[in-house]
C-alpha positions in Angstrom: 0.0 0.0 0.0 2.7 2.8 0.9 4.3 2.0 -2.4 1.3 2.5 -4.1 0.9 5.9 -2.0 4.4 7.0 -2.8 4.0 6.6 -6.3 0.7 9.1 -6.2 3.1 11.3 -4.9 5.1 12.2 -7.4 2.1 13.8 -9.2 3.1 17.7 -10.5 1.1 20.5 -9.7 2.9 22.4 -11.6 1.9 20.8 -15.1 -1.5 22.0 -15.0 -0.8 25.6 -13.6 1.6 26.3 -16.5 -0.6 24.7 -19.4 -3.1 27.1 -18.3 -1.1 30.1 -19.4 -0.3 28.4 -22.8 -4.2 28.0 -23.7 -5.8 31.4 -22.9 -7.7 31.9 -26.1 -6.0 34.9 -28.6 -9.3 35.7 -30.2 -11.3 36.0 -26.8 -8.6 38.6 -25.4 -8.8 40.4 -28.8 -12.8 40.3 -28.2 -12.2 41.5 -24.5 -9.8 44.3 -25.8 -11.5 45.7 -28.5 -15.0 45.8 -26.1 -13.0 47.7 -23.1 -11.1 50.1 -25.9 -15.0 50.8 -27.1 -16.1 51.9 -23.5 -13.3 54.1 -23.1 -14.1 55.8 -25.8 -17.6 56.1 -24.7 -16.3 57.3 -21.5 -14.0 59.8 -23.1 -16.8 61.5 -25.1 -18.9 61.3 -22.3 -15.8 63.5 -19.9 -15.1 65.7 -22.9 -18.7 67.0 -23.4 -19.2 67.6 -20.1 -15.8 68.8 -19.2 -15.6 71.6 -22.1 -19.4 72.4 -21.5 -18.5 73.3 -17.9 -15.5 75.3 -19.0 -17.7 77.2 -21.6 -20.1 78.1 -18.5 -17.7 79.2 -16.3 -15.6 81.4 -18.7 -18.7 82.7 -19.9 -19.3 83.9 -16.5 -15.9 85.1 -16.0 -16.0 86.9 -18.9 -19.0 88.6 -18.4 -17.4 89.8 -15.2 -14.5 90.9 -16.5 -15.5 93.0 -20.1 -19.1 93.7 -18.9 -20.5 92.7 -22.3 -22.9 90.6 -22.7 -22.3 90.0 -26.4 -18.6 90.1 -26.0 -18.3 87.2 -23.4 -21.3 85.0 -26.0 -18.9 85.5 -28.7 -16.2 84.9 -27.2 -17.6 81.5 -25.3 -19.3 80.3 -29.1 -15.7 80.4 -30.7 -13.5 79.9 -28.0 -14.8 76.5 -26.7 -16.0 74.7 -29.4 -11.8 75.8 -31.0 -10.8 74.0 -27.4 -13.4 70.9 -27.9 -12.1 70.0 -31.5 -8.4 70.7 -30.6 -8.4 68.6 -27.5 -10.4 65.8 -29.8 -7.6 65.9 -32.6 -5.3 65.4 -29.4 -7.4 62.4 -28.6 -7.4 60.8 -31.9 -3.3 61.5 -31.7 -2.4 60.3 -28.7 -5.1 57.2 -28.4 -2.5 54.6 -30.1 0.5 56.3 -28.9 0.0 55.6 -25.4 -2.0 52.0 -26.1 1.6 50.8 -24.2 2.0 52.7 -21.8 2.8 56.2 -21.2 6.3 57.8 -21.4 8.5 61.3 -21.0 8.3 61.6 -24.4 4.3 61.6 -24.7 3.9 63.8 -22.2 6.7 66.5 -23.3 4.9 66.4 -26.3 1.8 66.7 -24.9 2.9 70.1 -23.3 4.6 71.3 -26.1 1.2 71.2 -27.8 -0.7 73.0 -25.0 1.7 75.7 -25.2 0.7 75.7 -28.7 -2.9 76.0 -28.6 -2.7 77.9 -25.5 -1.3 80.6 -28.3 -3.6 80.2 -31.0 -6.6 80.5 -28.5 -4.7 83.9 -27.3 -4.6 85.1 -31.0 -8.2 84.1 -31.7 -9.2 85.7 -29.0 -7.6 89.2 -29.3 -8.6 89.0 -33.0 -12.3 89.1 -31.7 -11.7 91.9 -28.9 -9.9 93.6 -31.9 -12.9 93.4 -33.8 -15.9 94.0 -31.2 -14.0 96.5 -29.2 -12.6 98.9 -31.2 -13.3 101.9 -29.2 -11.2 100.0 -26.2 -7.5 101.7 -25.3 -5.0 99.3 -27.7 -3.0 98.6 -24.9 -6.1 97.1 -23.3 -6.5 94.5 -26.5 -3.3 94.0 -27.7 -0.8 95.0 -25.0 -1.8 92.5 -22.5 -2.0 89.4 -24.1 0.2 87.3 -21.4 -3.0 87.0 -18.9 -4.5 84.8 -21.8 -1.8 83.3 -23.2 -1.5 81.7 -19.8 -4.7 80.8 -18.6 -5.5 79.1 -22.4 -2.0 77.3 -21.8 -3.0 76.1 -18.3 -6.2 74.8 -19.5 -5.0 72.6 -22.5 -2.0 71.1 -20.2 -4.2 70.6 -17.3 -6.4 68.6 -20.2 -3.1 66.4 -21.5 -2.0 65.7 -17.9 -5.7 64.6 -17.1 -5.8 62.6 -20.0 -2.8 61.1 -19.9 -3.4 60.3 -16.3 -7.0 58.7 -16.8 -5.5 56.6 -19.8 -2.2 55.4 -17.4 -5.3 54.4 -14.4 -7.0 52.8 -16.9 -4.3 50.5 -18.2 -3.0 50.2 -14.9 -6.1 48.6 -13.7 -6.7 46.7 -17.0 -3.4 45.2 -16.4 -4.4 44.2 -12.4 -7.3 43.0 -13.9 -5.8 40.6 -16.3 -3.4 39.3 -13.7 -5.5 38.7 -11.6 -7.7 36.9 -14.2 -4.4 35.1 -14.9 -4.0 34.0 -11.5 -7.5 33.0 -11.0 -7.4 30.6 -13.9 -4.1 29.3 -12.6 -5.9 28.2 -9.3 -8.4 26.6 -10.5 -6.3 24.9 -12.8 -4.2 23.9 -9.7 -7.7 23.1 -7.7 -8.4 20.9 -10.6 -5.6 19.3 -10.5 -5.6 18.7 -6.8 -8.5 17.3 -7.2 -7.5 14.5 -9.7 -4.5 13.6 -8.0 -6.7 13.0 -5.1 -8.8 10.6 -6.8 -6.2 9.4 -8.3 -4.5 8.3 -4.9 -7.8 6.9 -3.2 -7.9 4.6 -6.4 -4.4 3.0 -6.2 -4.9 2.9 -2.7 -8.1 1.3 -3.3 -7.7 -1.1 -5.9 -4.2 -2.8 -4.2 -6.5 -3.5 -0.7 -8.2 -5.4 -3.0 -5.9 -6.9 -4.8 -4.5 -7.9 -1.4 -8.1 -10.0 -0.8 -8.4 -11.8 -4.1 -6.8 -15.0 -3.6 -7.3 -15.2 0.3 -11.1 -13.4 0.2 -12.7 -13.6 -3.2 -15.8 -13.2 -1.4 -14.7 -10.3 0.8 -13.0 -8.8 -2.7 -16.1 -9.0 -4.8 -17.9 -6.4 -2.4 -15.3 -4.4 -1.3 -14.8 -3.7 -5.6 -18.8 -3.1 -5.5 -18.3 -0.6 -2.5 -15.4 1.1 -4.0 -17.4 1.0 -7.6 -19.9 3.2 -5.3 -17.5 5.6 -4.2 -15.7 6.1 -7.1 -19.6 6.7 -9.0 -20.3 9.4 -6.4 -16.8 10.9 -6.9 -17.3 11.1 -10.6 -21.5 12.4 -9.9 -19.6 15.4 -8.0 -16.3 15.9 -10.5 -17.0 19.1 -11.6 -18.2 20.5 -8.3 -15.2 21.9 -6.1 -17.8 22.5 -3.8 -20.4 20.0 -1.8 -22.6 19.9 1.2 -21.0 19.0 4.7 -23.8 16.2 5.0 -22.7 14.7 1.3 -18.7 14.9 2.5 -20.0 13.1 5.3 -21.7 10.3 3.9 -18.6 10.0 1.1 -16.5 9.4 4.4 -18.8 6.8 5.7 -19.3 5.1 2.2 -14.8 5.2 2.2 -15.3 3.7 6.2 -17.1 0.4 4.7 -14.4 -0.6 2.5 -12.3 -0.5 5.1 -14.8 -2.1 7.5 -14.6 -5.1 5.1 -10.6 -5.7 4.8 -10.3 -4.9 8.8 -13.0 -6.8 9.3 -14.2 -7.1 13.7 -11.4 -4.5 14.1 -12.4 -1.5 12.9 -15.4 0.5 14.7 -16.6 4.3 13.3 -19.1 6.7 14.3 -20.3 10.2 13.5 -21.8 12.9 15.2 -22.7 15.9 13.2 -24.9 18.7 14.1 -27.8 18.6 11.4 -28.2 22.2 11.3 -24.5 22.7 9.6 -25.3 19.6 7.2 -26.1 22.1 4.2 -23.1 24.1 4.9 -20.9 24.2 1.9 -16.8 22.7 2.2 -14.5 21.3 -0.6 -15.5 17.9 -1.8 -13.1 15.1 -0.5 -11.8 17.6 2.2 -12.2 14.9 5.2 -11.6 11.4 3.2 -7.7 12.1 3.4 -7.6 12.9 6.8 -10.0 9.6 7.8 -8.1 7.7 5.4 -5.1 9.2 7.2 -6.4 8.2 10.5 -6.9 4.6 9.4 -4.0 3.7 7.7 -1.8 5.2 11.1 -4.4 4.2 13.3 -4.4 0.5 13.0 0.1 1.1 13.0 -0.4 2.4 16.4 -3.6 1.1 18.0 -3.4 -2.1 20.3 -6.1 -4.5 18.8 -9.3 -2.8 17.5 -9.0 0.9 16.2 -11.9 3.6 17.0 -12.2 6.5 14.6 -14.9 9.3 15.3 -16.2 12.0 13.1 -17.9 14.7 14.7 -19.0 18.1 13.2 -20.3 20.9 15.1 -20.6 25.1 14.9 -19.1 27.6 17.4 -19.9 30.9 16.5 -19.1 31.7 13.0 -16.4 28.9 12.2 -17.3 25.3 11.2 -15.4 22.4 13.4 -15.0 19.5 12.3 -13.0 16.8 14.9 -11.7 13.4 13.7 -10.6 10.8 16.1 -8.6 7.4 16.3 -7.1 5.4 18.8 -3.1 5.0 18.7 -0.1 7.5 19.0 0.8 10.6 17.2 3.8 9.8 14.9 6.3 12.0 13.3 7.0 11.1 9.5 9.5 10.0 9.2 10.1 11.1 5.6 11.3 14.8 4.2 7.7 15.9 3.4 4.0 15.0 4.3 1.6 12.4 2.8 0.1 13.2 -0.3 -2.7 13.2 1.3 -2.2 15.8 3.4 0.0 17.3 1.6 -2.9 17.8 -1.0 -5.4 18.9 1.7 -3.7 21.7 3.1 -2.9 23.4 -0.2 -6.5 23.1 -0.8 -7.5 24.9 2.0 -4.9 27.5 1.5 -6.5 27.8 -2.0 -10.1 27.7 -0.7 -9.6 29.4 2.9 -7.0 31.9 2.7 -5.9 32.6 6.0 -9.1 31.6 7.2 -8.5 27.9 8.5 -6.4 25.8 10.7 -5.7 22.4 10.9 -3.9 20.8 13.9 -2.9 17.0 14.3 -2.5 16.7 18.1 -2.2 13.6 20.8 -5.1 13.6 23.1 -4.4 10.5 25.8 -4.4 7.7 23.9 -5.9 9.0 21.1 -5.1 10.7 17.9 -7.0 14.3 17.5 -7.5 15.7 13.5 -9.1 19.2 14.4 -10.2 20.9 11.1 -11.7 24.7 11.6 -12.9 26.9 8.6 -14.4 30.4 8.8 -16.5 31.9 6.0 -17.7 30.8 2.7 -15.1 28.7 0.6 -13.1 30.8 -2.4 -13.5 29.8 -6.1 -16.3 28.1 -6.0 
């Protein structure tokens, strides 16, 4: 049997969780890229309407403040705004690809470069029309003073390319958090998956040498421990693409797993449960507890004097789930490098399911054996 168990061990995790990388789909990440590059466009109109219809309110208002002329500050907003709206969208449409990878110095020196620009050509425009609609006004007035608008046109095109530019670095910031964490997700459950078969895989060698072990001295004994395992397997397989189960179903696969072994121990194997049926519906990882009982079993009877008692109990105290499993016999270091597969495979399950959110001690308790399994919350990737 621990040859057969050794061999399960050797099992990669690591197979599975690289594959996973070398299959994501080209032509659904193009989908996915193409649908998020259409809603930040959306949301780019969206900002730039209501950014530049803002601005035209407020410097309307300014402007009325400062010339006092009606008529003046409406020309002025009519040509000044929509000028600032289709330069800033030409900026859009030159800047969109350039930054696709990220942005750098050079973007953004251009950037500013260009505000300065249009900062100058908005100054021009606009003296052109106080040229024209104020005539009577002293030249120096028009003409003379043209740095208080240089600057504030300048300093509202580069506050728009650092915004911009900003937004766009956010936004591919989080689209790349996004992804890897996408990446990692799939990676998980491809290691969850994987977990998961070598699991079955162990029970099965495990399984199938205890009864090759009874053929020629128990055919009888043989026949229905295959027909017993047969129903264990057909449950495991009913529940094989569910990483999640009931605590009352994980239950009753332990019990179906305590029959086989009732049948090769024969008289000298005794098991009970006692589970609280109001946690029975409560949702854990399939096959959590069948390495642990199997566990207890195959140490159990190394350790026990005579008959070996094993006890499953299950209970709630406050918000974490207990679970308890018991055999006679002494604790025993292994004496190998690393753990059982078995548990071995458990705990990174629970690390996967439970992150930092269960515990699970092996302790002596007299002259018994204690498994104490506690989870808190709901189970992750479900």
């Amino acid at each position: 049997m621990s040859v057969v168990a050794d061999a399960g061990q050797e099992v990669s995790h690591t197979v599975a969780v690289r594959d996973t990388f070398a299959e994501v789909p080209t032509r659904e990440a193009s989908a996915r890229s193409v649908t998020s590059l259409e809603r930040t466009l959306g949301s780019f109109w969206r900002a730039q309407t209501a950014g530049w219809l803002f601005g035209a309110v407020f410097g309307f208002v300014c402007r009325i403040i400062a010339f006092e002329d009606l008529a003046f500050a409406l020309m002025l907003t009519a040509v000044l705004e929509p000028i600032g709206f289709s330069l800033t969208a030409v900026a859009h449409s030159i800047f969109r690809d350039r930054i696709r990878h990220g942005v750098t110095l050079m973007v953004v020196a251009v950037a500013l470069m260009l505000s300065v620009l249009a900062g100058l050509g908005q100054m021009l425009v606009a003296d052109a029309i106080k040229t024209a609609m104020l005539p009577q006004n002293d030249p120096g007035l028009v003409s003379g003073k043209l740095v208080i608008p240089a600057v504030y046109y300048t300093l509202v095109f580069m506050g728009w390319s650092l915004a911009y530019l900003w937004i766009n670095a956010e936004i591919d910031a989080r689209t790349a958090r996004f992804q890897r964490g996408k990446a990692r997700e799939a990676a998980l459950n491809a290691e969850l998956n994987q977990l998961r078969s070598q699991l079955d895989s162990h029970f099965l060698f495990n399984a199938l040498n205890i009864v090759a072990m009874e053929i020629s001295e128990s055919p009888d004994i043989a026949l229905e421990m295959t027909k017993r395992v047969a129903a264990y397997l057909r449950y495991s397989l009913a529940h094989h693409d569910q990483r999640l189960c009931s605590l009352a179903e994980e239950l009753e696969a332990v019990h179906n797993y305590l029959r086989i072994q009732e049948l090769r121990f024969e008289n000298r194997l005794d098991y009970k449960f006692d589970a609280d049926p109001n946690i029975e519906e409560v949702r854990v990882p399939h096959l959590v507890l069948q390495p642990l009982v199997e566990n207890a079993v195959k140490h159990g009877f190394a350790t026990a004097n005579g008959r070996l008692a094993i006890s499953v109990a299950a209970e709630r105290r406050d918000t974490q789930l207990v679970v308890e499993i018991r055999n006679s016999g002494q604790l025993k270091s292994h004496s190998r490098d690393r753990p059982a597969v078995g548990l071995a495979n458990t705990s990174r399950r629970l690390e996967l399911h439970y992150p930092d959110r269960h515990r699970l001690t092996i302790d002596q308790a007299g002259d018994e054996v204690v498994v104490r399994l506690t989870l808190w919350g709901d189970a992750c990737y479900a």
